[in-house]
C-alpha positions as CSV (number, residue, x, y, z in Angstrom):
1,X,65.8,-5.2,-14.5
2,X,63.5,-6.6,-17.5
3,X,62.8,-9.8,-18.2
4,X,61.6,-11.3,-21.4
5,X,59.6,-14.3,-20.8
6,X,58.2,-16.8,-23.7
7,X,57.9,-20.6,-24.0
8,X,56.8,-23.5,-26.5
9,X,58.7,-23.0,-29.5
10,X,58.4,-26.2,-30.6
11,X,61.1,-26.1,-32.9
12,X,60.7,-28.4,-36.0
13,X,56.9,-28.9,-35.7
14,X,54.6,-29.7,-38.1
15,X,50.6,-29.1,-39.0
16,X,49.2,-31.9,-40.9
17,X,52.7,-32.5,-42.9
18,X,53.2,-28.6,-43.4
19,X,56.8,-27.7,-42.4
20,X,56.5,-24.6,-40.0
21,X,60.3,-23.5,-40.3
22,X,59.6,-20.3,-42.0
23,X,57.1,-19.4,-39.0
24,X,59.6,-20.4,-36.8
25,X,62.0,-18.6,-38.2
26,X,60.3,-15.2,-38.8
27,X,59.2,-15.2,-35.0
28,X,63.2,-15.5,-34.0
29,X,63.9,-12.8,-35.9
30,X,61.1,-11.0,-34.5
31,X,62.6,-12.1,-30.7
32,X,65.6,-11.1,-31.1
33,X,65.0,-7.7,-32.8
34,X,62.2,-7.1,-29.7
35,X,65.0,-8.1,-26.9
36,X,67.2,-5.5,-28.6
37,X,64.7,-2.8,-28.9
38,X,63.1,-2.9,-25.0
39,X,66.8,-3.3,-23.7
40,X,66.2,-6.6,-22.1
41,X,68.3,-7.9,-19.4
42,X,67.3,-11.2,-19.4
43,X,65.1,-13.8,-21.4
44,X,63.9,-16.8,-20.3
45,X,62.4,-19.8,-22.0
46,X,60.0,-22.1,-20.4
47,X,60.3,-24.9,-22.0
48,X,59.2,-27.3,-25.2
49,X,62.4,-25.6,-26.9
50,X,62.3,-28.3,-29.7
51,X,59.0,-30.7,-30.9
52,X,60.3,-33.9,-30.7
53,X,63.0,-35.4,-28.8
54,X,64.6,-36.2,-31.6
55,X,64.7,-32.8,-33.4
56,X,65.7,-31.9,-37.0
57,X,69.3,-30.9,-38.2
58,X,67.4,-28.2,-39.5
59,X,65.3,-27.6,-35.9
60,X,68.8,-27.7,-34.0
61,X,70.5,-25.7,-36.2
62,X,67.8,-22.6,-36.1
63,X,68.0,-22.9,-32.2
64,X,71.9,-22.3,-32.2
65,X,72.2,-19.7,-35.1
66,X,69.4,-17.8,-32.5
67,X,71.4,-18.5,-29.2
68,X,74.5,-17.3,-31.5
69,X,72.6,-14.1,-32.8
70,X,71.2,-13.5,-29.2
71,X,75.0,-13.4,-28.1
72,X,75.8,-11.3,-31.2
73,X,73.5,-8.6,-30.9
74,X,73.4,-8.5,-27.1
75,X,76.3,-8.9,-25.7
76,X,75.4,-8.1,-22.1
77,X,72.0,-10.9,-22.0
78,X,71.4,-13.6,-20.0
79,X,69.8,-16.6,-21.4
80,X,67.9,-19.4,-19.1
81,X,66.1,-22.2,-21.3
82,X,65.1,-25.3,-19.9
83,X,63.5,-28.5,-20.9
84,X,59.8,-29.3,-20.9
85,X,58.1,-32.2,-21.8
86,X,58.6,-32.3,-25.6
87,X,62.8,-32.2,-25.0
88,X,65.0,-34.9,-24.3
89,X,67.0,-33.1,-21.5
90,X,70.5,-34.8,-22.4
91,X,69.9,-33.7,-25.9
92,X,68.8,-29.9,-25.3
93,X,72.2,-30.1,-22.7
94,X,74.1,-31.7,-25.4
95,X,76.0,-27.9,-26.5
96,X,76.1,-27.0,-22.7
97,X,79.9,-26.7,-22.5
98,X,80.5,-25.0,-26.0
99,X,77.4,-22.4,-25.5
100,X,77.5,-22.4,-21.0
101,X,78.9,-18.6,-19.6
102,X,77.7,-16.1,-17.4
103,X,75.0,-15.1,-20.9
104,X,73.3,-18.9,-21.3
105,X,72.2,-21.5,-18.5
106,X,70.6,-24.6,-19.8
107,X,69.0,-27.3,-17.7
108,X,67.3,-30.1,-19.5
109,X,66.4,-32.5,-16.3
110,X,66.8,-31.4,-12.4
111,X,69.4,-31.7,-10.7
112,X,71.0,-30.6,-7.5
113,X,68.0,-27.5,-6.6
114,X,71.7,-25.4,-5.9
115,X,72.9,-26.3,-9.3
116,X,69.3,-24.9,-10.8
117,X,70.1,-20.9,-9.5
118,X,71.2,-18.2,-11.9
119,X,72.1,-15.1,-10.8
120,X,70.5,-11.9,-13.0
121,X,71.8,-9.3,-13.4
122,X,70.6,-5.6,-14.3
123,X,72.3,-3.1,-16.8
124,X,74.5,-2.0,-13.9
125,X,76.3,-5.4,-13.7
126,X,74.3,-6.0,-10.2
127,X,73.1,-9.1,-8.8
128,X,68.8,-7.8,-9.5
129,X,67.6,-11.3,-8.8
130,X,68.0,-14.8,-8.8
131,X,66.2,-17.6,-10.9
132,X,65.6,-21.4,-9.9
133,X,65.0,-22.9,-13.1
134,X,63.3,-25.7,-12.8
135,X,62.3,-27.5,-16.1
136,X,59.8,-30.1,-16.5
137,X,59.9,-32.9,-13.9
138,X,59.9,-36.3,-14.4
139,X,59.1,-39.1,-12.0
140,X,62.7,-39.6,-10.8
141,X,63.4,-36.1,-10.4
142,X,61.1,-35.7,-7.2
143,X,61.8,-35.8,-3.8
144,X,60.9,-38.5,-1.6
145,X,57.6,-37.1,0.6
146,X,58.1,-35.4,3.4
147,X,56.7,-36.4,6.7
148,X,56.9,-34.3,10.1
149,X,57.0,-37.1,12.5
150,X,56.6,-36.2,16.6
151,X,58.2,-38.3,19.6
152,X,55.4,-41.2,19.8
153,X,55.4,-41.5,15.7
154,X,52.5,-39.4,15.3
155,X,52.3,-37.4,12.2
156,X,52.2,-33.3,13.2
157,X,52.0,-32.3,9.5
158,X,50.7,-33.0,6.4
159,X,52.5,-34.8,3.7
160,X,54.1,-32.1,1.7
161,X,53.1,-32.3,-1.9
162,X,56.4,-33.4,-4.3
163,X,56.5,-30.2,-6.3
164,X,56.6,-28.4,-3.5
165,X,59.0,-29.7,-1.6
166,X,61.3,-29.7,-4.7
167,X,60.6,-25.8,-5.0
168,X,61.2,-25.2,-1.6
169,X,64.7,-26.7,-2.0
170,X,65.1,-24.5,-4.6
171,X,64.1,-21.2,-2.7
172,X,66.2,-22.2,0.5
173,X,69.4,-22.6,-1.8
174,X,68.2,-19.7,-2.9
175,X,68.0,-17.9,0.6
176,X,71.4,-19.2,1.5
177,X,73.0,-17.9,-1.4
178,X,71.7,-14.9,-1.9
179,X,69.7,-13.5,0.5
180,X,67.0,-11.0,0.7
181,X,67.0,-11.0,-3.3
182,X,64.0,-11.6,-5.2
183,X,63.8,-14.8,-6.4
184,X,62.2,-15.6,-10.3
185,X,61.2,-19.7,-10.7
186,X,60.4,-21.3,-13.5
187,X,58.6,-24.5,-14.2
188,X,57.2,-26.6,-17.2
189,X,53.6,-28.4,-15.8
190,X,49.8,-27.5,-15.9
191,X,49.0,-25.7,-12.8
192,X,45.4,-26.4,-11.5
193,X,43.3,-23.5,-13.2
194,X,45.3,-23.0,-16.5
195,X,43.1,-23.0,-20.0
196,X,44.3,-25.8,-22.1
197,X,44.2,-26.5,-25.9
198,X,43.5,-30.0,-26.4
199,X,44.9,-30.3,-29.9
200,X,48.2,-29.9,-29.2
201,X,49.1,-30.3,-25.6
202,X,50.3,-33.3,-24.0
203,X,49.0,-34.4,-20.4
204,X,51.7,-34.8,-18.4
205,X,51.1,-36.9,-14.8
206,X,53.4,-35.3,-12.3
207,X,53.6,-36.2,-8.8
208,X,50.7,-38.5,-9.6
209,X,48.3,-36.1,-10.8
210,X,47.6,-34.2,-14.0
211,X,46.9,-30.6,-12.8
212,X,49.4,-29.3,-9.8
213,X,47.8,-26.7,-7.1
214,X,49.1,-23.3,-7.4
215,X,50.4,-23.9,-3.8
216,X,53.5,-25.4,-5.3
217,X,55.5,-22.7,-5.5
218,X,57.3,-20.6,-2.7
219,X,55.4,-17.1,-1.4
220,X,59.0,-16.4,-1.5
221,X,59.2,-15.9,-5.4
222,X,57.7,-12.5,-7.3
223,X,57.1,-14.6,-10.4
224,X,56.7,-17.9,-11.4
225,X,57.9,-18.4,-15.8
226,X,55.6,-21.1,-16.8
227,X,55.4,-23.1,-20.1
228,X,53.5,-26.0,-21.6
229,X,50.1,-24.0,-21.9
230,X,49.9,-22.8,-24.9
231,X,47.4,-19.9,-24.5
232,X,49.2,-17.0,-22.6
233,X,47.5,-16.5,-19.4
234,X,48.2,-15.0,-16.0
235,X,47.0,-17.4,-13.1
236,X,47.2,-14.3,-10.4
237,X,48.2,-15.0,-6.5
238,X,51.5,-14.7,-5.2
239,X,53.2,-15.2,-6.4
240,X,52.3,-14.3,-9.7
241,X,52.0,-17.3,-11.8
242,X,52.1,-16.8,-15.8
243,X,52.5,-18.4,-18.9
244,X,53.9,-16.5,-21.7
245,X,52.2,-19.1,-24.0
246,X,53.4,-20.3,-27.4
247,X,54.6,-17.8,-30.4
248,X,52.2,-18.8,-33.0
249,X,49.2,-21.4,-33.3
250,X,50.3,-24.9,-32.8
251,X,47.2,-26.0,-34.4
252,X,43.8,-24.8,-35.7
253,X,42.2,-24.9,-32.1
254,X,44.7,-22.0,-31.1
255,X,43.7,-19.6,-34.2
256,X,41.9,-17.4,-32.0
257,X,44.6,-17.2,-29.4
258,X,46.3,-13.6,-28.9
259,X,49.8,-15.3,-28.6
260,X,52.7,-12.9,-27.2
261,X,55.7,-12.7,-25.0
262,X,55.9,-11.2,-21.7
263,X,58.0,-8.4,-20.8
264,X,58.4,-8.2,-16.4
265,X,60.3,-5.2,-14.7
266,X,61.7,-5.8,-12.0
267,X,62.3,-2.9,-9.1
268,X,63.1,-4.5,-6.1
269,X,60.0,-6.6,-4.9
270,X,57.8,-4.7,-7.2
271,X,56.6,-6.0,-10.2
272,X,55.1,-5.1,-13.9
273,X,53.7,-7.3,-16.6
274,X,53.2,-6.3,-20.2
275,X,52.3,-8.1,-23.1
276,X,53.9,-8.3,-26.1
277,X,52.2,-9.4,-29.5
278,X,54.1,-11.3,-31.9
279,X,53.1,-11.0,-35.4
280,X,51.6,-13.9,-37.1
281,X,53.6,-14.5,-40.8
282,X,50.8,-17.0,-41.4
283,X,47.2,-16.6,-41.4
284,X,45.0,-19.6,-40.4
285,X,41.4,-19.2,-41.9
286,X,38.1,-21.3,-41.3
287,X,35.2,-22.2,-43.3
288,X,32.4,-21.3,-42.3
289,X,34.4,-18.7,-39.3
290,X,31.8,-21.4,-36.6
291,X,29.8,-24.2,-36.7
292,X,29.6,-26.3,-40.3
293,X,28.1,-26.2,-43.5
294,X,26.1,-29.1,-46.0
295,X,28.8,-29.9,-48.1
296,X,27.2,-27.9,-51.7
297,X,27.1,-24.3,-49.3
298,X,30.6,-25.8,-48.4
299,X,32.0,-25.7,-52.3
300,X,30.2,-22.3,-52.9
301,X,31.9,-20.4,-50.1
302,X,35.1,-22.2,-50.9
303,X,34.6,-21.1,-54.8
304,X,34.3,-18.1,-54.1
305,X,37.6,-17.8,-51.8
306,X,39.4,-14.5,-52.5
307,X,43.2,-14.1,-51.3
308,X,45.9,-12.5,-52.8
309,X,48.5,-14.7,-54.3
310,X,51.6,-15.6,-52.0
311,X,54.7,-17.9,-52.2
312,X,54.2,-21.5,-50.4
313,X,55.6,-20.4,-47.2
314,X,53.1,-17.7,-46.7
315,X,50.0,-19.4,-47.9
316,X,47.1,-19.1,-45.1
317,X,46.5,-22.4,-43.6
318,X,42.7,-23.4,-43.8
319,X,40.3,-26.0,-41.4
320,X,36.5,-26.6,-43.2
321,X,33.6,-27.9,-41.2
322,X,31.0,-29.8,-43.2
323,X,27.9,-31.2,-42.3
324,X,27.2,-34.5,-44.0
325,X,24.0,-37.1,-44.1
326,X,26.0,-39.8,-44.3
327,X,29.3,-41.6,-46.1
328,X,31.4,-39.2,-48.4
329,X,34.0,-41.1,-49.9
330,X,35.0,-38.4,-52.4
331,X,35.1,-35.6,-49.6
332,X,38.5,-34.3,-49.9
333,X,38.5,-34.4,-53.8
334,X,35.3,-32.2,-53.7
335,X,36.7,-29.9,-51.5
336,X,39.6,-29.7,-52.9
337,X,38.1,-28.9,-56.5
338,X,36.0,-26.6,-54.8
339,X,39.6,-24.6,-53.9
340,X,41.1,-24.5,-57.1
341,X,44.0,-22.7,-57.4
342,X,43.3,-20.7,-54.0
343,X,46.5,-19.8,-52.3
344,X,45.9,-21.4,-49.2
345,X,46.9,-24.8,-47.0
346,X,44.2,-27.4,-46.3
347,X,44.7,-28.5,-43.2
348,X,42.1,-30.6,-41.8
349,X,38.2,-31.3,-42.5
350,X,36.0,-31.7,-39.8
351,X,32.4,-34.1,-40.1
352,X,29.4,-33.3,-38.6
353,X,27.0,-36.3,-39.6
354,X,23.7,-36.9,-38.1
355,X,25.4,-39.4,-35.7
356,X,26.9,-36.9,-33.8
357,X,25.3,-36.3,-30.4
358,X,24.7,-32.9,-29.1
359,X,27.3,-31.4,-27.5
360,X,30.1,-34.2,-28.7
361,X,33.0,-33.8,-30.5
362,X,32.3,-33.7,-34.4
363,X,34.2,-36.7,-36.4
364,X,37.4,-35.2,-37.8
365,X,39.1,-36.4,-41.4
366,X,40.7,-39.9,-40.8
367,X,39.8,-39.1,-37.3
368,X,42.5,-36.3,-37.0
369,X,45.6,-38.6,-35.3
370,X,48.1,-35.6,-36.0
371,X,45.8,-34.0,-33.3
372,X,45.5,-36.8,-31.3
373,X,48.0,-37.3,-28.4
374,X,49.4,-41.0,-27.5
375,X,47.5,-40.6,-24.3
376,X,44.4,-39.7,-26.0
377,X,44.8,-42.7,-27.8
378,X,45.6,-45.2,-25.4
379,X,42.6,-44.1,-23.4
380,X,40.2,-44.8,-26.4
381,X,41.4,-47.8,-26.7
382,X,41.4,-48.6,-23.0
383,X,37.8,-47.4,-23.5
384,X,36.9,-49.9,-26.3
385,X,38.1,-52.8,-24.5
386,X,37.3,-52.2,-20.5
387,X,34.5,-49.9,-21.2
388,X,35.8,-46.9,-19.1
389,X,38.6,-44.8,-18.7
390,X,41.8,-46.0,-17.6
391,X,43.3,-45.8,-13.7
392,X,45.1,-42.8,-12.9
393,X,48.1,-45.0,-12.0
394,X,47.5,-46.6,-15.2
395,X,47.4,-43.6,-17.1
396,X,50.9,-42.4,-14.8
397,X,52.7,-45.5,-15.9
398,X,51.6,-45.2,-19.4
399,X,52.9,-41.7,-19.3
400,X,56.3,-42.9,-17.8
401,X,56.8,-45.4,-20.6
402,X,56.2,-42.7,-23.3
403,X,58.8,-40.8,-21.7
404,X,61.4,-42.9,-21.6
405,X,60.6,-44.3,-25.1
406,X,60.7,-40.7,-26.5
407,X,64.4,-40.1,-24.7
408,X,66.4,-43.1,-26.3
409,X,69.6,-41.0,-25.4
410,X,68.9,-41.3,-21.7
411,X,69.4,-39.3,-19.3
412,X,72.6,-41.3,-17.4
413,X,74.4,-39.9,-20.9
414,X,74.4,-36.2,-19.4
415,X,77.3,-37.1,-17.0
């Protein structure tokens, strides 16, 4: 059986007020023209479907033309997408009964860890394996902790850690149902160990801490289908742990990043992992390639800027880096003039000034917000006032609020 595996589509996202529906929609096309040509029996998609949690017409739309188109082209697919942190789950569920068959499962929250299993089948019509998917996990959706309590009240185990226990209720409906079949899980979180890019991914507090141990998940599952990391990555052990990443940069700090989807056989208990790259329709380009220039070395290399002339949706988008010995209120005019008619997208300008300890963070153009997460941003200002970083149950209540702010459908609307 093979598996396509990819996550963080982020449907209807941005970069510094650029629309990104033409990337989106060129890597779809791209998908579903791959899942034809490897034969794929199966694709799953970890997570971060859409942005926002209140997507686009435009964002929805492009998901269910896709999920249409999938059907379309091939007919004998399974589909398993769940929600991660950027989805409201009763929204993502909202087409559940229109779009639901033996071809699409879609699970926005947790629910019952029986409800959660998806049989896969292999081009024979046999049962090849089973899938928990489990999306991303919000406070409520966790199991109380378990204790292992002897006859005089003594504890005679350690408290079992929340994830886990949830997975291990998935892997015993599992067992029951369908036993001695190799079980696939997927999950939405940042395991302990996982390469983050801080431009563009959330922190998410679950189960009280930021980073969950890899000991999470059942020795019972061959593979783990992981999203919210956006920098495809393999975290090893068993079982395997990977994350297929997102299609394309989500912002300049991911430029480098050899984005891909993930193609897994499947015989029996054995396993095989391939990468797959997906084309980039849009270059993202950096002046100077490292470090930054005094702003006159800045407009030369700009000046002299050579592409080939595009239309708008394919113009390269371009980050500078300028090193300044003090205010520049005329900054982006400059650089801008230095551009001229240069087919490309400014995205953001970066500050080095003499201010800037070694080793810190240059200051960003109006101290890149579009970068900065709400997190990131309370903490600063938790900083400025207290003079240190907030508690972590401060920061795990915080994180709570967010999410139910960013959910106004609420979740007691998916019954």
């Amino acid at each position: 059986m093979r598996l396509i595996h990819t996550a963080d589509w982020h449907l209807g996202s941005e970069l510094h007020g650029y629309d990104r529906s033409f990337e989106h929609a060129e890597f779809l096309e791209w998908l579903l023209a791959t899942v034809k040509a490897v034969n794929a029996d199966v694709l799953l998609v970890a997570g971060d479907i859409y942005h926002s949690v209140n997507p686009s017409v435009r964002a929805q739309k492009l998901l269910f033309r896709t999920l249409f188109r999938l059907r379309e082209r091939c007919p004998k697919l399974q589909t398993v997408l769940i929600g991660g942190n950027h989805d409201s789950p009763s929204r993502l569920e909202l087409p559940a009964d229109l779009l639901h068959g033996d071809h699409l499962k879609i699970i926005g929250a947790m629910g019952d860890p029986g409800e959660s299993l998806s049989p896969l089948y292999d081009a024979d019509g046999r049962v090849a394996a089973v899938c928990g998917a489990v999306p991303y996990l919000r406070p409520g959706d966790l199991p109380a902790p378990a204790r292992a309590i002897d006859g005089d009240g003594d504890e005679t185990e350690p408290m079992r850690h929340p994830i886990a226990e949830l997975y291990e209720q998935v892997a015993s409906a599992a067992r029951d149902a369908y036993p001695q079949t190799p079980l696939i899980l997927t999950g939405h979180l940042h395991v302990a160990g996982g390469a983050v890019s801080e431009m563009s991914e959330r922190r998410l507090m679950i189960g009280g801490s930021e980073a969950t141990p890899s000991s999470v998940f059942p020795a019972r599952a061959i593979y783990v289908a992981l999203g919210h990391l956006h920098r495809p990555q393999t975290l090893g052990g068993a079982p395997m742990l990977r994350y297929a990443g997102s299609p394309f940069p989500m912002s300049t700090a991911e430029r480098d990043y050899r984005h891909s989807v993930t193609q897994i056989d499947i015989d029996g208990q054995e396993l095989r992992m391939e990468e797959i790259p997906v084309p980039r329709p849009v270059a993202f380009l950096r002046a100077p390639e490292r470090g930054a220039l005094p702003l006159q070395e800045l407009e030369a290399t700009l000046s002299a800027l050579r592409l080939a002339e595009t239309n708008q949706e394919r113009r390269a988008y371009l980050e500078v880096a300028v090193k300044l010995d003090g205010p520049e209120p005329d900054l982006r005019q400059k650089i801008e003039a230095a551009l001229g008619d240069a087919p490309v997208r400014l995205t953001r300008i970066v500050r080095e000034t003499k201010t800037t300890s070694p080793g810190s963070a240059p200051d960003e153009d109006n101290q890149d917000l579009d970068a900065s997460t709400p997190i990131d941003i309370f903490a600063r200002k938790h900083r400025d006032a207290f003079g240190g970083d907030p508690s972590p149950d401060l920061v795990a209540g915080f994180v709570a609020l967010e999410a139910a702010a960013q959910d106004p459908m609420g979740r007691e609307d998916r019954n």
